[in-house]
C-alpha positions in Angstrom: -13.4 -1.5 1.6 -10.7 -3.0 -0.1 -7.5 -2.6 1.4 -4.0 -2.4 -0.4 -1.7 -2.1 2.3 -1.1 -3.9 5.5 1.8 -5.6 7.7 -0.3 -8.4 9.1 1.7 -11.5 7.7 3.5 -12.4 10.7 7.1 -12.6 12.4 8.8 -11.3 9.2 8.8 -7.4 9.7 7.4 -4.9 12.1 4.0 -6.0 12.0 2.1 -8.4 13.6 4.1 -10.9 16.1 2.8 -14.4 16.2 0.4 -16.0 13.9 -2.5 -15.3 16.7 -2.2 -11.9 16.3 -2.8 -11.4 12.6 -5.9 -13.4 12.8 -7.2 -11.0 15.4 -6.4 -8.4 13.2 -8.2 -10.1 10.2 -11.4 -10.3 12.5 -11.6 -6.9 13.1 -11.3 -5.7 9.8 -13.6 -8.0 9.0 -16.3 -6.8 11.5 -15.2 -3.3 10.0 -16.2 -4.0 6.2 -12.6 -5.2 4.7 -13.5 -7.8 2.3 -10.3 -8.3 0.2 -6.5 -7.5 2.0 -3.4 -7.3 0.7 -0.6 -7.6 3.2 2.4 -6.2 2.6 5.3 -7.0 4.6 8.5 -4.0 3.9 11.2 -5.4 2.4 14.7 -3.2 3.3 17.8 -4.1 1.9 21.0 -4.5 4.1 18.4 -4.9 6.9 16.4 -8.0 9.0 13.6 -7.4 6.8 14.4 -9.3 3.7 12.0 -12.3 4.0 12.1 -14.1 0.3 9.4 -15.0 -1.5 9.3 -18.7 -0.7 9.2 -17.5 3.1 6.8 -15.6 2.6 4.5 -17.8 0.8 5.0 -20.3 3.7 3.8 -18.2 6.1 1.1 -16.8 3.8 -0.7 -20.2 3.4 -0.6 -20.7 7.0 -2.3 -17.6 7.7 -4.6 -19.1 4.9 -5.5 -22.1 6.3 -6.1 -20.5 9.8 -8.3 -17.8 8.2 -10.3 -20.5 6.5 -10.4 -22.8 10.4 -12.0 -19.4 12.0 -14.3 -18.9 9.1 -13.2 -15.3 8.4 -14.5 -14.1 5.3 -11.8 -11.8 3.5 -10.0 -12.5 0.5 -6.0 -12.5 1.0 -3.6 -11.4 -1.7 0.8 -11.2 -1.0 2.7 -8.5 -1.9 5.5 -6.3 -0.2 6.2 -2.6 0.8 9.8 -2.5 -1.5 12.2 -0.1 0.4 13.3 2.1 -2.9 16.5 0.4 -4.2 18.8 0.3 -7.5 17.8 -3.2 -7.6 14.0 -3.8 -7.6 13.8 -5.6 -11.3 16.5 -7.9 -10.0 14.9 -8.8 -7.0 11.7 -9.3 -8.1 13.6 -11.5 -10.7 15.4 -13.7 -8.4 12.1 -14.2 -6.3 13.1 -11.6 -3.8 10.6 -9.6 -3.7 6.5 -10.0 -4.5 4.6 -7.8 -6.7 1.1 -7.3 -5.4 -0.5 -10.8 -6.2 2.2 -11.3 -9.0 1.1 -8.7 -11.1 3.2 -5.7 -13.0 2.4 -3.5 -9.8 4.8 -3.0 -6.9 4.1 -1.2 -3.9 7.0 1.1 -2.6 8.5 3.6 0.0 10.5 6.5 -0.4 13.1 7.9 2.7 10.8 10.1 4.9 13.6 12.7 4.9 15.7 13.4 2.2 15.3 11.8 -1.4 17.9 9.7 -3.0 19.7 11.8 -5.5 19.0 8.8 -8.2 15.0 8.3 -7.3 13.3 9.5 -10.7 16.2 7.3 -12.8 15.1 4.0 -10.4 11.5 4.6 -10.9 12.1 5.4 -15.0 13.7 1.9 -15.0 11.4 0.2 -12.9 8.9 1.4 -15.5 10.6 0.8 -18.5 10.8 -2.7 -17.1 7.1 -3.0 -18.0 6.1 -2.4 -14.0 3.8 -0.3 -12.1 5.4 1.8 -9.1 2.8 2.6 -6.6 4.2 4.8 -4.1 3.5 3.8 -0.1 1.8 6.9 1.8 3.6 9.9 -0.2 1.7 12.3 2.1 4.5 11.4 4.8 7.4 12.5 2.8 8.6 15.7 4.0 9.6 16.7 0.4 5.7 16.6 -0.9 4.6 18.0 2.6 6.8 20.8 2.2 5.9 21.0 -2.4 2.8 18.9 -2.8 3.0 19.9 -6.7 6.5 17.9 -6.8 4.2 14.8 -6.7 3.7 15.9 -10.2 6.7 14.7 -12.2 6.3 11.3 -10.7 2.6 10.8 -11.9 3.8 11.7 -15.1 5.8 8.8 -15.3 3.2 6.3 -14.5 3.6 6.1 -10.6 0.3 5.7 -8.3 0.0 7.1 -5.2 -1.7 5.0 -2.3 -2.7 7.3 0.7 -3.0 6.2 4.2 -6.4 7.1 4.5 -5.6 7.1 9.1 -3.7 10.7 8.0 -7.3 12.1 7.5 -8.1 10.9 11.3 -4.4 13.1 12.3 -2.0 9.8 12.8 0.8 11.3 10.9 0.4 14.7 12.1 -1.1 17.7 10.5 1.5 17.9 7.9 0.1 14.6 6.4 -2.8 15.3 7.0 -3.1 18.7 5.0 -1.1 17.2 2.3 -3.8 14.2 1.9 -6.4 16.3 1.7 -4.5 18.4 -0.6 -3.6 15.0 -2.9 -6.8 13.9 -2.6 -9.0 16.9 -3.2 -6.5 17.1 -7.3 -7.8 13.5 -7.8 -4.0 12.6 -7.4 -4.5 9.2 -5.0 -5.0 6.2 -6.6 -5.9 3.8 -3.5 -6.6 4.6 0.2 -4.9 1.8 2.5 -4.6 0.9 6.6 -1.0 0.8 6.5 -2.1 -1.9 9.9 0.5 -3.0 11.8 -1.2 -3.3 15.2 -4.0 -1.0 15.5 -7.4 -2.7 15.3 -8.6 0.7 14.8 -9.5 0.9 11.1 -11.6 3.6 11.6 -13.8 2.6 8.7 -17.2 4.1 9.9 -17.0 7.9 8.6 -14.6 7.1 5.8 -16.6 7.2 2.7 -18.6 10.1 4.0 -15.4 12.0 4.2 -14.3 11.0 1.5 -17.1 12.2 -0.2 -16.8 15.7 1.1 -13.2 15.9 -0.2 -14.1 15.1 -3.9 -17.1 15.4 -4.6 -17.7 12.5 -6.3 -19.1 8.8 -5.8 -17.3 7.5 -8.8 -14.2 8.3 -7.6 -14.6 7.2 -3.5 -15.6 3.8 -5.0 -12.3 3.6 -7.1 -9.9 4.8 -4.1 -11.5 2.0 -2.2 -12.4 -0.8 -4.0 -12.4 -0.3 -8.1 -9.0 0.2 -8.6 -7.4 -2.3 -6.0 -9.5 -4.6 -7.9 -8.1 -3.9 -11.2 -4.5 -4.3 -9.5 -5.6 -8.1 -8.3 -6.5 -8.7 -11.4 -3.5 -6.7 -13.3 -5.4 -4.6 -15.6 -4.4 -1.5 -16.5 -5.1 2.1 -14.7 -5.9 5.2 -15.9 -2.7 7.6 -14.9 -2.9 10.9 -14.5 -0.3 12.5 -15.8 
């Protein structure tokens, strides 16, 4: 698996702690199968978690060079989980915030509760910007749990949707979990991701035979965990669904 969404980049958010503790991390989802990792460290405005990107890239070339000392074989790439904001083409612009491997796609979260009244004109001009929104775990937002189909308008936009693929195994609770399911089963996710922040659970083993089961087709398991993250590392373009 290739995995598009993790918090292992240390001391900068509420993932891993200490420098020790994402390489233990790294080893296990090596031992798992993980062979190429993005990590994605949130990014919330008006909050402690605003690391920059020169910060960032500090840290991320220490966790580098450590990876390479313990001979762990993944591939790292940097990005961020973007709190949604009015202001994501100017931080991204002033080197505040990383696009996955600095390519045109951003990963992002929504408010679990209630939407900002504003959200579809931030995405249209994050879009119109010449980026790709990919939307962090939208089977934890109350307002698809609650109208799964609402999903809809964004796709048509051009938005992806990464799933957690640990709401199959009931982390979220059975809300997310049905509306995973759900997403997944309408060919709706783009990418499955850990979402790790300290669990060394990955839960990897039974995955793709799940998956399988859900949509009924090889082609499609093989892009939610490794085609398309690879077209995102390498900033080609997606197929949308719209």
């Amino acid at each position: 698996m290739k995995d598009i969404h993790s918090h292992l980049l240390f001391g900068i958010d509420d993932g891993c702690k200490d420098i020790s503790e994402s390489i233990s991390l790294l080893k296990e989802a090596e031992k798992q199968g993980i062979t190429d990792l993005v990590i994605t460290p949130h990014y919330i405005k008006n909050t402690k978690y605003t690391c920059n990107n020169k910060e960032k890239s500090k840290r991320f070339q220490a966790l580098i060079d450590r990876k390479n000392k313990e001979n762990i074989n993944i591939n790292l790439y940097l990005g961020n989980e973007v709190y949604i904001t009015e202001d994501f083409v100017d931080l991204i612009n002033k080197e505040e915030i990383q696009t996955i491997n600095d390519s045109k796609y951003l990963l992002l979260e929504f408010p679990m509760g209630n939407m900002l009244y504003n959200t579809k004109d931030i995405i249209y001009k994050l879009v119109i910007s010449g980026y790709v929104p990919i939307l962090a775990h939208p089977e934890r937002y109350r307002i698809f749990q609650k109208h799964p189909d609402y999903i809809d308008e964004y796709l048509r936009m051009g938005v992806l949707l990464q799933g957690n693929y640990k709401s199959l195994y009931g982390k979220y609770g059975k809300e997310a979990k049905k509306t995973l399911i759900y997403l997944l089963k309408k060919h709706k996710i783009t990418f499955l991701g850990s979402d790790c922040h300290h669990d060394k659970d990955f839960k990897l083993k039974k995955l793709k035979k799940l998956l399988k089961k859900l949509v009924k087709n090889d082609n499609i398991v093989d892009d939610l965990l490794e085609n398309n993250f690879d077209k995102v590392i390498l900033n080609e373009n997606i197929g949308i669904l719209r």
